[in-house]
KEBA-708967 format. One record per atom (N, C-alpha, C): residue in three letters; x, y, z. Coordinates in steps of 0.2 Angstrom, whole numbers, plus 2048, in hexadecimal, padded with zeros to 3 digits. Example, Ala and Ser with C-alpha at 12.3 -4.5 7.8 and 13.67 -1.06 7.14 Angstrom:
2
ALA8427E4827
ALA83E7EA827
ALA8427F0827
SER8407F5823
SER8447FB824
SER840800827
//
This chain:
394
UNK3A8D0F218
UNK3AFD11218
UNK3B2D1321F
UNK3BBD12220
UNK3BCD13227
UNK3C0D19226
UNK3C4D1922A
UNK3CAD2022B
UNK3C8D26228
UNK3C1D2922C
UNK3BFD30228
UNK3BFD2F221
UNK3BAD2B21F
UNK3B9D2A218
UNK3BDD27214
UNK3C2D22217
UNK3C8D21214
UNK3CCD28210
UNK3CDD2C217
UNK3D1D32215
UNK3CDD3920F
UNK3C6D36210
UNK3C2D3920B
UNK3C7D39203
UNK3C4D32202
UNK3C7D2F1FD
UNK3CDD301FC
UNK3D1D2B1FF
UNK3DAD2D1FF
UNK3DDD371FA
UNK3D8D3A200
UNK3DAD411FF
UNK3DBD461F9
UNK3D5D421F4
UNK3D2D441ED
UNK3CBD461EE
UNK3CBD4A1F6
UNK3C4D4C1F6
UNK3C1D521F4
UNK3BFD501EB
UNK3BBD561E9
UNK3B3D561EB
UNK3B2D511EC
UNK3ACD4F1EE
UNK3A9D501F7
UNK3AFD531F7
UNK3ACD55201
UNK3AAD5A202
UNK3A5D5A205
UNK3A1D61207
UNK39ED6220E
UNK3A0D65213
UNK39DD66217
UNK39AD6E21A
UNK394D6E21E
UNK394D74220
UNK397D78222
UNK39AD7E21F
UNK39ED84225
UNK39DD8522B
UNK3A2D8422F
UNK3A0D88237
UNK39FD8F236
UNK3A3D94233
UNK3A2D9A232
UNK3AAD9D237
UNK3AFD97238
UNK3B4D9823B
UNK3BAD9A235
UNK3BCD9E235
UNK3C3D9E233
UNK3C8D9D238
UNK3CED97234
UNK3D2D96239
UNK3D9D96236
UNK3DFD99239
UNK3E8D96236
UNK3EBD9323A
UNK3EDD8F236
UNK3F1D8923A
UNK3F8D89239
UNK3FBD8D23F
UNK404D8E23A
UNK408D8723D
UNK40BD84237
UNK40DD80237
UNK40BD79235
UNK40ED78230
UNK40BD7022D
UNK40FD6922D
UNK410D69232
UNK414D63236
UNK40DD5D238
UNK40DD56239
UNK40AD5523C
UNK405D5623F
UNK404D58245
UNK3FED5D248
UNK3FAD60245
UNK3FED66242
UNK3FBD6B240
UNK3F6D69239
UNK3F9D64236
UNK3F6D6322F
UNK3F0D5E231
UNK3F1D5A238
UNK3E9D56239
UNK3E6D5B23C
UNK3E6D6023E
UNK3E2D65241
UNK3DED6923B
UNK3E3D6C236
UNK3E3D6F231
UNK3DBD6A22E
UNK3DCD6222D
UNK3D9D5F22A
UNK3D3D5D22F
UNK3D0D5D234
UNK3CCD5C238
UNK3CAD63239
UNK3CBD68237
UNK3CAD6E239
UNK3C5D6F233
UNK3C6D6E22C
UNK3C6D6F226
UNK3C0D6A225
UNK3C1D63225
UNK3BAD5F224
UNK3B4D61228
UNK3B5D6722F
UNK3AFD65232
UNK3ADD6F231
UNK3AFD70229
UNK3AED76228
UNK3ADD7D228
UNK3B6D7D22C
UNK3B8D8222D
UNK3BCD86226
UNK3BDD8C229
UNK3C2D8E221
UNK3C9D8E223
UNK3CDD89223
UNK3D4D8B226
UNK3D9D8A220
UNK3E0D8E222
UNK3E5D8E21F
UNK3ECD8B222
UNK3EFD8921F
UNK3F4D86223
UNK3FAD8721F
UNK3FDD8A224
UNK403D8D221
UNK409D89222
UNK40FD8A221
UNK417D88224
UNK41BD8D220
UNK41FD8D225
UNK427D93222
UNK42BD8F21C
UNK42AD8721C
UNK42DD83218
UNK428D7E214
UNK429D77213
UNK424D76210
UNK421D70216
UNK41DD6C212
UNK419D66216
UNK41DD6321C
UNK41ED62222
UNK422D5E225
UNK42AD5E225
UNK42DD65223
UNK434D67222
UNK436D6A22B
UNK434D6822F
UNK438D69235
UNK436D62238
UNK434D6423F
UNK433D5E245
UNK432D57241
UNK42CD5923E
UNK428D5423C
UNK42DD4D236
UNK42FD51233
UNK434D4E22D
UNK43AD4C232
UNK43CD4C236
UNK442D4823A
UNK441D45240
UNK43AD43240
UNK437D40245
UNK438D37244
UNK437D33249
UNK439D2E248
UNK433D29244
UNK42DD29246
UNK427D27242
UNK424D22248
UNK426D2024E
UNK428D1E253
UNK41ED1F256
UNK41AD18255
UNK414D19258
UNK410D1625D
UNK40ED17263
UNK40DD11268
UNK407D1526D
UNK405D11273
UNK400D12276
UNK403D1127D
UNK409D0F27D
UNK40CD0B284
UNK40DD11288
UNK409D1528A
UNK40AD18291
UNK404D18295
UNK40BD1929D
UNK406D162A4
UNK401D1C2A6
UNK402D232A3
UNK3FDD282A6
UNK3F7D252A1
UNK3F1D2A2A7
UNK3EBD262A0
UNK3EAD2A29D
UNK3EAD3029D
UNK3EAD35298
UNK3EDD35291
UNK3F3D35294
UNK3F8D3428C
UNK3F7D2E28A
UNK3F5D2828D
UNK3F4D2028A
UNK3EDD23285
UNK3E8D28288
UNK3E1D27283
UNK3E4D2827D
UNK3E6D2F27E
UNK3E9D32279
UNK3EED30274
UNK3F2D2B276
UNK3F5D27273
UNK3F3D2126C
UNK3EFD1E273
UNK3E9D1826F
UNK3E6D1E26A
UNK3E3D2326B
UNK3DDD24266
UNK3E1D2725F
UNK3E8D2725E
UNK3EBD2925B
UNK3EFD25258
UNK3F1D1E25B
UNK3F0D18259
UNK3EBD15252
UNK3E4D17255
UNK3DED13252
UNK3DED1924B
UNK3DFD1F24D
UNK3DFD22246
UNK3E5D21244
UNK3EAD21245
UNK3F1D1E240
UNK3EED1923C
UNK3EAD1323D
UNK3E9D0D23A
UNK3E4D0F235
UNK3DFD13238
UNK3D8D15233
UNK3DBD1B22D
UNK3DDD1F22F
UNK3DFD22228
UNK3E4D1F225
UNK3E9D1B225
UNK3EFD19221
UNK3EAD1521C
UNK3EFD13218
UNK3EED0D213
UNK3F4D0F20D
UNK3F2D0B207
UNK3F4D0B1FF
UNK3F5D141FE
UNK3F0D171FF
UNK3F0D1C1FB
UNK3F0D221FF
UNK3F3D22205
UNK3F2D26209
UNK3FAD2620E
UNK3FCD21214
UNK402D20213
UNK403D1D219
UNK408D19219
UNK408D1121B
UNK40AD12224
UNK405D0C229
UNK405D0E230
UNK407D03231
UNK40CD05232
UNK40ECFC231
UNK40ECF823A
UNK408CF623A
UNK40ACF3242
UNK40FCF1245
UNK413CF1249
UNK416CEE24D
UNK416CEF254
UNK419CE9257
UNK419CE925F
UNK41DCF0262
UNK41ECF0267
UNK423CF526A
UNK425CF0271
UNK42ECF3270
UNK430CF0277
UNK432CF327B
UNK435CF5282
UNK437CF9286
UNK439CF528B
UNK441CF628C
UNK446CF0291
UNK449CF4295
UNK44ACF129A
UNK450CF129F
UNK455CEC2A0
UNK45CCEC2A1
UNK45ECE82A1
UNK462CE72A7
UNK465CE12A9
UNK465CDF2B2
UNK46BCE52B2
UNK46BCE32B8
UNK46ECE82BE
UNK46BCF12BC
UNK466CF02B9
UNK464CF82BA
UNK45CCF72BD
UNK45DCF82C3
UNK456CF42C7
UNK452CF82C6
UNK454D012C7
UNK44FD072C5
UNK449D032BF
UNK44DD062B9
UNK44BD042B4
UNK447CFF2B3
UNK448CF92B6
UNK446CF42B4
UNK440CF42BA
UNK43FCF72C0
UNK438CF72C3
UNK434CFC2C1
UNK437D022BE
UNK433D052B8
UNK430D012B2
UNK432CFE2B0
UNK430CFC2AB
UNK42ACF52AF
UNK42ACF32B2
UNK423CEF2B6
UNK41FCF22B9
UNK421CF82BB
UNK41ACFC2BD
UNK415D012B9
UNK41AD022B2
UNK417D042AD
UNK414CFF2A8
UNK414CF82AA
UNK40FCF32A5
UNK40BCF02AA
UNK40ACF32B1
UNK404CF32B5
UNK402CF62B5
UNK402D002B5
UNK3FED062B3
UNK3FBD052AD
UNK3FFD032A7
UNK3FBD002A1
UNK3F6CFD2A1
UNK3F6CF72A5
UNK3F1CF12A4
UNK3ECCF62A7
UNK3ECCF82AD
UNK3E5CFB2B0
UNK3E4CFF2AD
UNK3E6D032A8
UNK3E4D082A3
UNK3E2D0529D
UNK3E3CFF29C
UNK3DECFB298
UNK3E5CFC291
UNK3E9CFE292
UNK3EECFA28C
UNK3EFCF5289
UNK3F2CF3286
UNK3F4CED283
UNK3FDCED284
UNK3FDCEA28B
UNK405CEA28D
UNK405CE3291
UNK40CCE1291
UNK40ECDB292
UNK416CDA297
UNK415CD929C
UNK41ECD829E
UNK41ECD129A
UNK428CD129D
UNK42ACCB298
UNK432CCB29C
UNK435CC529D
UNK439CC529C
UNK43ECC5298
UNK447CC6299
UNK44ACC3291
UNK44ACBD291
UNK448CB6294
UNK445CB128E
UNK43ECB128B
UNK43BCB328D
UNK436CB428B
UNK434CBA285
UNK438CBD287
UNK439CC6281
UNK43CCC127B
UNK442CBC27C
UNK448CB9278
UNK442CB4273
UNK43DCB0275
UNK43ACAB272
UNK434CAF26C
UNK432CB526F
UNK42CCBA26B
UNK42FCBF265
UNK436CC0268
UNK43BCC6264
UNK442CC4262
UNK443CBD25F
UNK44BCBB260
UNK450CC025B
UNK44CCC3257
UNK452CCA254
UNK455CCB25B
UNK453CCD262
UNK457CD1267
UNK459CCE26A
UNK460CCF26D
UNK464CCE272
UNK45FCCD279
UNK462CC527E
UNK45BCCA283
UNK45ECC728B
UNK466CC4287
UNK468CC128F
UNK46ACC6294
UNK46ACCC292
UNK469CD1297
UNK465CD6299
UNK45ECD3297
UNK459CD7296
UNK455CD529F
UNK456CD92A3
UNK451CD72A9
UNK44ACD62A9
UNK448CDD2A5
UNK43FCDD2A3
UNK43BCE029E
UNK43ACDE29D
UNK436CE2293
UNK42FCE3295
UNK42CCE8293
UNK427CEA293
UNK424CE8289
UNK41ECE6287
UNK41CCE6281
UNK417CE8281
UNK416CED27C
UNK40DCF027B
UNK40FCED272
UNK405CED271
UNK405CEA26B
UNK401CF0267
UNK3FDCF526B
UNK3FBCFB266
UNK401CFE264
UNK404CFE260
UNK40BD0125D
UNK40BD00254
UNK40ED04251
UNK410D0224C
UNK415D09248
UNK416D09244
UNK41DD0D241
UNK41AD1023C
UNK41BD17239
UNK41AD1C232
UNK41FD20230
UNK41DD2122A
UNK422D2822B
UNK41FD2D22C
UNK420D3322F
UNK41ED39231
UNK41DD3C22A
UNK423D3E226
UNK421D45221
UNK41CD4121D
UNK41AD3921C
UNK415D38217
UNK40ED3821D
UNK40CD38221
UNK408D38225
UNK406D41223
UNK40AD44226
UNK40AD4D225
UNK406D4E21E
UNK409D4C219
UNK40AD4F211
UNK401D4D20F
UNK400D44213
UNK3FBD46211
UNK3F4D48215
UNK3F7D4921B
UNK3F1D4B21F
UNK3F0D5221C
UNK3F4D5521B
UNK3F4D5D217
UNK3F0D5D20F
UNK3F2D5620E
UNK3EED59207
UNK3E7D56207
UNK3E6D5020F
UNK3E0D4F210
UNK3DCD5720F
UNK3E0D5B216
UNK3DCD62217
UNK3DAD67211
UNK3DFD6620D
UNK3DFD69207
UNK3D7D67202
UNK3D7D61203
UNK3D2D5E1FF
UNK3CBD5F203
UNK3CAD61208
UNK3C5D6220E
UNK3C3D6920C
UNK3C8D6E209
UNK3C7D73208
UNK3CAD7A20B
UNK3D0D7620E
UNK3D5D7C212
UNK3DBD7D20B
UNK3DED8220D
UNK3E2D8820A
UNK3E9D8420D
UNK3EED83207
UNK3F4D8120A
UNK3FAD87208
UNK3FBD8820C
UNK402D8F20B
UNK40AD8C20E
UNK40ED89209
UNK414D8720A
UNK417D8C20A
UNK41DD8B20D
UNK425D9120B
UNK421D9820B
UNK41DD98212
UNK41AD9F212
UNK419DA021B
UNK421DA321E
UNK420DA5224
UNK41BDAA227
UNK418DA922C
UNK414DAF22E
UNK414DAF236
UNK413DB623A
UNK414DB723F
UNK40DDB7243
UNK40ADB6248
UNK404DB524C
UNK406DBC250
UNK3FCDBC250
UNK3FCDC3254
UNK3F6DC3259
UNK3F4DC525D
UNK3EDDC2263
UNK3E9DCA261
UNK3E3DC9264
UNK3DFDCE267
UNK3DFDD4260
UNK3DCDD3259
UNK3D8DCC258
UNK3DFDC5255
UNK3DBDC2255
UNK3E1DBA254
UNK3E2DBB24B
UNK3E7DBC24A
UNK3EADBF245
UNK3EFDBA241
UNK3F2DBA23A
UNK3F9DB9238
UNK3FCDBD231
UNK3FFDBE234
UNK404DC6230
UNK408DC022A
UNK407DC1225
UNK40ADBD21F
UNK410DC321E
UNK416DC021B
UNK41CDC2218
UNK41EDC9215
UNK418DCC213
UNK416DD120E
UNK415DD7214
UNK411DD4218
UNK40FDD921E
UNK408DD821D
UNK405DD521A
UNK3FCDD421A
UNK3F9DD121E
UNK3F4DD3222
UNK3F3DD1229
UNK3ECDCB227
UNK3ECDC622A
UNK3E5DC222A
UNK3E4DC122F
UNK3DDDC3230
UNK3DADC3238
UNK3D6DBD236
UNK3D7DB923B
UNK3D2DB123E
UNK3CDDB1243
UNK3C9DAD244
UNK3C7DAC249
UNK3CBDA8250
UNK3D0DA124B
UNK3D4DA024F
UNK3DBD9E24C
UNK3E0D9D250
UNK3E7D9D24D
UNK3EAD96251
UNK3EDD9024E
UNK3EED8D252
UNK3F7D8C24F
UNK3FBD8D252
UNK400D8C253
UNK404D84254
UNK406D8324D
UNK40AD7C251
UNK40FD7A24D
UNK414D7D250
UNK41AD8224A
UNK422D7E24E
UNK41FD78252
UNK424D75257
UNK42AD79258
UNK430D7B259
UNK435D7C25D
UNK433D8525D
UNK431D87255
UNK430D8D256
UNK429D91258
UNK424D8D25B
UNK421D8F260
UNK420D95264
UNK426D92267
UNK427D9526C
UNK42ADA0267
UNK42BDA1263
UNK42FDA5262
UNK427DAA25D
UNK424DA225C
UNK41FDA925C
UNK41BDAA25D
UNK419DA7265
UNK415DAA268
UNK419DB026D
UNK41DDAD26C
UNK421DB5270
UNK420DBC26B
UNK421DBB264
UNK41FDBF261
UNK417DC3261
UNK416DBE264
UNK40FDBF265
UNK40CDC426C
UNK411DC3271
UNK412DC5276
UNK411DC027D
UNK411DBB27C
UNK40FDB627D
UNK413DB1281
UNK416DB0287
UNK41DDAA288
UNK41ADA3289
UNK41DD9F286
UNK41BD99287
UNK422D9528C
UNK420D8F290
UNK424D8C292
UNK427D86292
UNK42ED8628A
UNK42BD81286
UNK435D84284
UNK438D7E282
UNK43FD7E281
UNK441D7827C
UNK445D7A275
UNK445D76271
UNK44BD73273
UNK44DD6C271
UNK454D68273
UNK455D6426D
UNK45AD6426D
UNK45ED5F264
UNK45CD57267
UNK45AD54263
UNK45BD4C263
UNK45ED4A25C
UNK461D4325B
UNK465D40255
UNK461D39251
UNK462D3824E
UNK45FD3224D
UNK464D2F246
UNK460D2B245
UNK466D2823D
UNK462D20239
UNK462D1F234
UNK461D1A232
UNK465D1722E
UNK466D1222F
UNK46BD0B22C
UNK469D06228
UNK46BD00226
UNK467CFB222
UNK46ACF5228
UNK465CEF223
UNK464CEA22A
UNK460CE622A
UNK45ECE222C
UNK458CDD22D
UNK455CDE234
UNK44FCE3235
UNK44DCE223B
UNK444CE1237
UNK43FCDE23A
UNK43ACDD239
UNK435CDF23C
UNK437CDD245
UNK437CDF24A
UNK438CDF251
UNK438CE3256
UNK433CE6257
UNK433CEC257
UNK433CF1258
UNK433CF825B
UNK437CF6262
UNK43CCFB265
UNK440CFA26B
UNK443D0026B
UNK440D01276
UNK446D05279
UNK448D0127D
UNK44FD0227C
UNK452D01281
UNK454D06287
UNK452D0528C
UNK452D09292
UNK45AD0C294
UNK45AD04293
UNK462D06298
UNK468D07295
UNK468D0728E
UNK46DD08287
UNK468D0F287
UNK465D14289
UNK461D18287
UNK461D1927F
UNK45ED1627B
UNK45DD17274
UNK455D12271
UNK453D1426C
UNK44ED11268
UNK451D0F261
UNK44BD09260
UNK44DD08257
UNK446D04255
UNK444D0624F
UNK43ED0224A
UNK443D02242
UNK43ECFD242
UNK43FCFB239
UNK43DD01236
UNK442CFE231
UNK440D0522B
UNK443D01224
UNK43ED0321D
UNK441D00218
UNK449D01217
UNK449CFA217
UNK44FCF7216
UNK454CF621C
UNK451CF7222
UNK457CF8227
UNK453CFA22F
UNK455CFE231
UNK454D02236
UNK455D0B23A
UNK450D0D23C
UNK451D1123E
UNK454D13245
UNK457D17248
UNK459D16250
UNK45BD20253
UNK45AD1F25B
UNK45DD2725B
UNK45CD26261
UNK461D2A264
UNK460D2B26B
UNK464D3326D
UNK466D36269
UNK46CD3C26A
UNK467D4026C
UNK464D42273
UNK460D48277
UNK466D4C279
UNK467D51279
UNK469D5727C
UNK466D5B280
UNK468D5A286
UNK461D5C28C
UNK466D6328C
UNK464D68288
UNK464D70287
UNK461D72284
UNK460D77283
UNK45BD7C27E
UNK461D7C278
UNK45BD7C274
UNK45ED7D26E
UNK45DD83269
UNK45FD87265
UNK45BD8C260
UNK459D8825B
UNK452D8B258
UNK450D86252
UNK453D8A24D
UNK455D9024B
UNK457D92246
UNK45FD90245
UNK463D8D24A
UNK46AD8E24A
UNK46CD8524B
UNK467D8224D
UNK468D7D250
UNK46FD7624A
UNK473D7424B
UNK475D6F247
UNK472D6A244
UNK470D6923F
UNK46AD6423B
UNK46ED5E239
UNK473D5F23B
UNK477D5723A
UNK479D5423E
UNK47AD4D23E
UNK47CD49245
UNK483D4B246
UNK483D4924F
UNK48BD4A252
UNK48FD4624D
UNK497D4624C
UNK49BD43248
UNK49AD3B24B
UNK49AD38252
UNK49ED34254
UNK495D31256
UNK490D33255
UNK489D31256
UNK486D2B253
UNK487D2924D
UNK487D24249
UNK489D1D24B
UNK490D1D24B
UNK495D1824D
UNK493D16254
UNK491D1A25A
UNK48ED19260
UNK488D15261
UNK485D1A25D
UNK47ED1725D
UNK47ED1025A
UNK480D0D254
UNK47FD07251
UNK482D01255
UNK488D04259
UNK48CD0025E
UNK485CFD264
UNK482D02267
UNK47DD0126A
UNK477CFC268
UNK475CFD262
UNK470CFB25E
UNK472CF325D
UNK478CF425B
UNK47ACEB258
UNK47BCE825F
UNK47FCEB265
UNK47CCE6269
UNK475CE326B
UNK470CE726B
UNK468CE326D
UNK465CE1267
UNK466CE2261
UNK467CDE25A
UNK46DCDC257
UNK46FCD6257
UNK476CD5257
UNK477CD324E
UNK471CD224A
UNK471CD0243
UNK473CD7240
UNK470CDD245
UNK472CE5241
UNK47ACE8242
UNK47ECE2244
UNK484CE4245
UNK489CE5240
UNK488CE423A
UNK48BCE6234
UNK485CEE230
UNK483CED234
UNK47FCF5230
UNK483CF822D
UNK482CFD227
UNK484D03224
UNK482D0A223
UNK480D0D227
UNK47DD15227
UNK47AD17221
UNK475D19221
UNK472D1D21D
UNK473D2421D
UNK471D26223
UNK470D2C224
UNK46FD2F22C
UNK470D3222E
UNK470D36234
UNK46DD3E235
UNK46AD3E23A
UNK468D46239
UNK467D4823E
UNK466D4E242
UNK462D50248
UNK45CD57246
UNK458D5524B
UNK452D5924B
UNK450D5E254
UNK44AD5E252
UNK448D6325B
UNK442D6125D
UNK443D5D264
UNK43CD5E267
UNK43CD6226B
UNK436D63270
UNK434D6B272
UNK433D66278
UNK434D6B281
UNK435D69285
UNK431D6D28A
UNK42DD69290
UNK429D6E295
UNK42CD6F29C
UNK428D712A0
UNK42CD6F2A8
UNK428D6A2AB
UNK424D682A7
UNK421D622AB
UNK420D5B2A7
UNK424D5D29F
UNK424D5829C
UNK41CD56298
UNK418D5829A
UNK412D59295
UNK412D5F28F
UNK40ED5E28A
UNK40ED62286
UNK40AD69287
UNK40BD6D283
UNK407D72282
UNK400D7427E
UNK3FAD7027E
UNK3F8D70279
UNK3EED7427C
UNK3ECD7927A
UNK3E6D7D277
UNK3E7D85278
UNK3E1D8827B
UNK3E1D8E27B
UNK3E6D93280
UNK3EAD9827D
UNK3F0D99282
UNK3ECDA2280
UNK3E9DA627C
UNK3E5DAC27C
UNK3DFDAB277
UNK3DCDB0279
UNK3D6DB1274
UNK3D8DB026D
UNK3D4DA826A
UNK3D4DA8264
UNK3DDDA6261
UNK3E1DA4266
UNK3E7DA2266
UNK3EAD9C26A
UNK3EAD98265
UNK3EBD90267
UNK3F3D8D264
UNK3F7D88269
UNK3FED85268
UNK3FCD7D269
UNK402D7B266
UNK401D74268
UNK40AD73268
UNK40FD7126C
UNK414D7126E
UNK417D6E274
UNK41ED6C276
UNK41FD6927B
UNK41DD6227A
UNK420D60275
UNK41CD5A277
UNK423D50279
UNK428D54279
UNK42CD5127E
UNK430D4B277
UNK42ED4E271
UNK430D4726F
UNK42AD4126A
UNK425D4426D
UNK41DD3E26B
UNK419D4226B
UNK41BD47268
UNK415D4B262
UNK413D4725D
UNK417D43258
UNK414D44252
UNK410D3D254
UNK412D38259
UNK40FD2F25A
UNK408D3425C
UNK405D3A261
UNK400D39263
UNK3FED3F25D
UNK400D41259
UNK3FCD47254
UNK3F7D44251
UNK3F4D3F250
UNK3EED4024C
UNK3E9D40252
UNK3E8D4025A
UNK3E4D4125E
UNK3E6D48260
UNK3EAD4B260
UNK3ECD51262
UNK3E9D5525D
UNK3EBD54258
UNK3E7D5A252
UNK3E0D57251
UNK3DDD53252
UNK3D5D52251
UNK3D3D55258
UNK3D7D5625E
UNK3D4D58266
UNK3D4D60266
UNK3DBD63260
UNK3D9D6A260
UNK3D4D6B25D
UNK3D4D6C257
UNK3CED6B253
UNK3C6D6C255
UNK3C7D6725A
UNK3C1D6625F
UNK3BED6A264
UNK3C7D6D267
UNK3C5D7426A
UNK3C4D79265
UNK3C7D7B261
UNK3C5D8325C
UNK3BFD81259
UNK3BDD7C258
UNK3B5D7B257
UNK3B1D7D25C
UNK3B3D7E262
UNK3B0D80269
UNK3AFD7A26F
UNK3B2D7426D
UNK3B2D70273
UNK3B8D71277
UNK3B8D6C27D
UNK3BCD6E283
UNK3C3D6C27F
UNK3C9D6D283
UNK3D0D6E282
UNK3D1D68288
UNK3D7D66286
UNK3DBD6228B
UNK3DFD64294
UNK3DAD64296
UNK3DCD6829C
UNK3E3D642A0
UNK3E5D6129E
UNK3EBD5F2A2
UNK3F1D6229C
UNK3F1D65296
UNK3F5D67292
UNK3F4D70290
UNK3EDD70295
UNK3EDD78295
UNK3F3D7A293
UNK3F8D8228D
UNK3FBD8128E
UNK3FDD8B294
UNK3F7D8C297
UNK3F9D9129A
UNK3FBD8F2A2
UNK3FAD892A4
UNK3FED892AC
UNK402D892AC
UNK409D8A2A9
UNK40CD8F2A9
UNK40DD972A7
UNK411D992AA
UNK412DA12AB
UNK415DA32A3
UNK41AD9D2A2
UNK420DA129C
UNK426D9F29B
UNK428DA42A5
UNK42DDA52A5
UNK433DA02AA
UNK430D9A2A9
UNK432D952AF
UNK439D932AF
UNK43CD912B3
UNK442D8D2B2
UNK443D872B0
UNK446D822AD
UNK446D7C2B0
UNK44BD782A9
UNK44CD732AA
UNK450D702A8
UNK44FD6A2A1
UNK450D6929D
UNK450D63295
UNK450D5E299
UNK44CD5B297
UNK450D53299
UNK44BD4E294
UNK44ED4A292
UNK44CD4428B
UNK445D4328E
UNK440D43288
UNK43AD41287
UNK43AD3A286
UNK43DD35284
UNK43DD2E283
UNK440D2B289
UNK43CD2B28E
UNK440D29296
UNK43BD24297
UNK43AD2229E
UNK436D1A2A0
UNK433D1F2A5
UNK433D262A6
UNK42FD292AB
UNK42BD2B2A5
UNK42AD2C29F
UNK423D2D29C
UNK41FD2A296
UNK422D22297
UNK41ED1D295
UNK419D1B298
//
């Protein structure tokens, strides 16, 4: 069998049994991340509980775009990508939840020369990173992809490790993968993190001490590791998204220069580009899209798909990604027995299932990500939001 057992049989594993470590571990937060960690944590026979203030995938994760690829030019994030790729393909199926290939494309379009020399140097750093990326023209792009407009298209980059999910069914059932592994799920049950011993204070005021606590609670993070006493250097910011109906099949596409993205979705399409380069509060934040965001965005959309120019809205919404000052994530030990995974610019949930099998692997006792250490920073840094979906971190 492949994909961890086929999910240790599409996640009806009464039958799994593995050694205990003799670790107990909480994992606050069951958004993506936290629920592959929770379950990589739990098969390799740890005692863990995974909590949320809400239930399965009811923040980040649940209004994320589903958006999955391996097309970056650093190598690190490319590994990471890739290895996150190969397990979206091995765990999905019938019974678990669907990871549907598709290409991905990333354009520029003439007279924006930046852009579009970005986008060639970044399907050169691919190749020598051993990616699967391709340049192309717009006749070239127009014969492979003729759903898109492409008489304006300067240069497209195509990767082919790519394909599309939905996030809350990914989450729901990696969670109840962990569940079946032998971990403790606690919905609609907030609790507060505490260090030195690594601790979580449930609702009631009941304290449970751990051996480790791994935090990955996206925008609210940051609020409670500060409760913890703890500053992390990390800034949540509004993005929009929406879904229409339509005929696209494919590809996956960003557009650079229209700055926005879109993938198929049953019956139509997905799309979003509304970054708010501010901070945002997670408890106050607006959960609906701007009034005039819809109409705009589809304006956009229909021009480099000209068949989705009749769309008709589904639905709209906004959500929070988490932002750092160097634009990488925050992800292992930040104190004794206290672990975050956070800042992830946007592409948290495409690299989560390598991200939570990597924590995992640290509170097991293996090394951490040292270019995501997240204590090189101080805390207290200054710096600016700026959109995670850019051609400087493809």
């Amino acid at each position: 069998m492949t994909g961890d057992d086929e999910l240790d049989v599409a996640v009806g594993a009464d039958a799994f049994t593995r050694e205990g470590t003799g670790l107990e571990v909480a994992v606050v937060g069951a958004g993506a991340v936290g629920a592959t960690a929770a379950y990589d944590l739990a098969r390799e026979g740890a005692d863990v509980t995974l909590y949320d203030r809400g239930s399965v995938a009811s923040d980040a994760t649940g209004r994320a775009a589903g958006i999955c690829y391996d097309a970056f030019a650093d190598e690190l994030d490319a590994e990471i990508a890739s290895d996150a790729i190969e397990r979206f393909r091995a765990l999905s199926g019938d019974d678990t939840f669907p990871f549907v290939e598709c290409p991905y494309v990333w354009l520029a379009r003439e007279g924006d020369a930046d852009r579009a020399d970005a986008v060639r140097e970044q399907v050169r750093r691919m190749q020598a990173n051993d990616v699967v990326a391709f340049e192309m023209d717009g006749d070239a792009l127009a014969d492979r992809f003729p759903a898109l407009r492409t008489d304006d298209v300067a240069v497209a980059g195509i990767a082919g490790g790519a394909g599309y999910t939905d996030p809350a069914e990914y989450a729901a059932c990696l969670a109840a993968a962990a569940t079946g592994a032998g971990a403790t799920l606690e919905t609609e049950t907030p609790v507060d993190v505490r260090t030195d011993p690594a601790r979580v204070v449930r609702p009631d005021g009941e304290t449970h001490e751990v051996d480790a606590v791994l935090v990955t609670a996206g925008a609210r993070t940051k609020e409670l590791l500060a409760n913890a006493g703890i500053s992390l250097a990390v800034k949540p910011y509004r993005v929009q998204a929406l879904v229409a109906d339509g005929d696209l099949a494919e590809p996956m596409c960003y557009d650079a220069s229209g700055d926005f993205y879109l993938r198929p979705h049953a019956g139509g399409f997905l799309a979003g580009d509304g970054t708010e380069e501010r901070e945002a509060d997670p408890d106050a934040y607006d959960r609906d899209a701007d009034p005039a965001f819809a109409e705009e965005l589809t304006a956009r959309v229909a021009h480099r798909v000209p068949a989705l120019a009749e769309s008709e809205l589904e639905r709209a919404w906004a959500g929070l990604c988490t932002a750092t000052p160097d634009r990488d994530p925050l992800v292992g030990a930040v104190a004794d027995g206290l672990y975050v995974a956070t800042g992830f610019q946007g592409h948290g949930f495409m690299r989560a299932p390598a991200i939570g099998q990597r924590l995992a692997e640290e509170i097991l006792g293996g090394s951490g990500i040292d270019a995501f250490d997240p204590t090189r920073f101080d805390g207290d840094e200054s710096f600016d939001v700026v959109e995670g979906m850019a051609l400087d971190r493809n």
